[in-house]
Residue, then its C-alpha position, 0 to 999 in steps of 0.5 A: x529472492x531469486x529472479x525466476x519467471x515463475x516469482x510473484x511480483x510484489x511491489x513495495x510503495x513507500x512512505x513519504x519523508x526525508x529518508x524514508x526509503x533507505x532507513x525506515x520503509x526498507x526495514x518494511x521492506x525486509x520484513x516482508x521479504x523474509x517472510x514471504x520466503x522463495x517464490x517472491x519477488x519484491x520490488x522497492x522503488x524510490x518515489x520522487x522528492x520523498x520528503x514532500x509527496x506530489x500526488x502527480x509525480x508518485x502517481x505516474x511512478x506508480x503509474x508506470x511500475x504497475x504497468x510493467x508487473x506481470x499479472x498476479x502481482x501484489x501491492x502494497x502502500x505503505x502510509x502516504x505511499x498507500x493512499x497514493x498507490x490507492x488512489x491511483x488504482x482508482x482513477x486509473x482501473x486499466x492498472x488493476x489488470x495485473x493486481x491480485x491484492x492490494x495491500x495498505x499499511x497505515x495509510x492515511x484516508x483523504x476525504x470526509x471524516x479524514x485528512x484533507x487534501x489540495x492533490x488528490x479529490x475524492x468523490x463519494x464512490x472513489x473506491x468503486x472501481x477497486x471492488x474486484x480486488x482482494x483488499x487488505x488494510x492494515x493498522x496498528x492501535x498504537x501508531x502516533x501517525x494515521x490516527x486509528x479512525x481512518x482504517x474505519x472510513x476505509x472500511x466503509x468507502x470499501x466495504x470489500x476490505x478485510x481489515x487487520x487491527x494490530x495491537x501495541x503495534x506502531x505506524x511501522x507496524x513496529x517493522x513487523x509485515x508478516x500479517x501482510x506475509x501471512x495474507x500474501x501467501x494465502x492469496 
């Protein structure tokens, strides 16, 4: 990618795990790279103790690399780093200022119906403030990981959502983003 100023800013939230950034998610990472072509700029950073995920502590790094994205940026979350990233937004909506589209690849929905969770509380209309940005949630039929339920309780905690059901695809989408490509580019 190259560094002009005239490059969309895509920022690349990881998955949590022992060794996720640097020999699963950068396989993600790649992909959409390739994919999305010149005219990109991606950004991956590590998140904090990747193999026990803190909402706080990803949440203030979040935080902070959406607060030095230009506007027009794209997001995307992968797994726990996408309910992360998502939930963040929500409490934090001065972030959605510089957002074009979020995008959540497998991510694991906290709340009624989903996985529980001590970090991170929802309400019924936790999504609420995320209505004004394009959403694209995206889940393979054959991931062992995020049961395939959870991309319907997103769909109706944001109905505003377009979703990507992706057949025979896994948790890593089989290390294949060029729907998330495919819909950057459209943006």
């Amino acid at each position: 990618m190259t560094d002009s100023a005239a490059d969309r800013p895509v920022l690349f939230i990881q998955g949590g795990g022992a060794g996720t950034h640097a020999q699963w998610d950068n396989r993600l990472v790649a992909s959409l790279e390739q994919a999305l072509g010149r005219g990109y700029r991606l950004r991956y950073p590590a998140m904090p103790n990747e193999d026990d995920p803190d909402f706080a502590a990803w949440s203030a790094a979040i935080g902070l690399e959406i607060s030095q994205l230009p506007a027009g940026a794209v997001l995307v979350g992968h797994s726990v780093g996408g309910t992360i990233l998502v939930h963040t937004l929500a409490r934090q909506p001065e972030l959605l200022s510089t957002v074009s589209a979020l995008c959540l690849v497998a991510a694991p929905f906290i709340g009624p119906g989903g996985w529980p969770s001590q970090d991170i509380g929802v309400t019924a209309d936790w999504a609420a403030p995320l209505r004004p940005i394009r959403t694209f949630l995206y889940q393979g039929d054959a991931d062992d990981i995020t049961p395939a339920s959870h991309l319907d309780l997103y769909a109706r905690a944001m109905p505003h959502a377009l979703l990507r059901r992706l057949a025979g695809r896994d948790h890593q989408l089989n290390d294949d983003l060029r729907e998330v490509a495919r819909d950057t580019l459209d943006i």
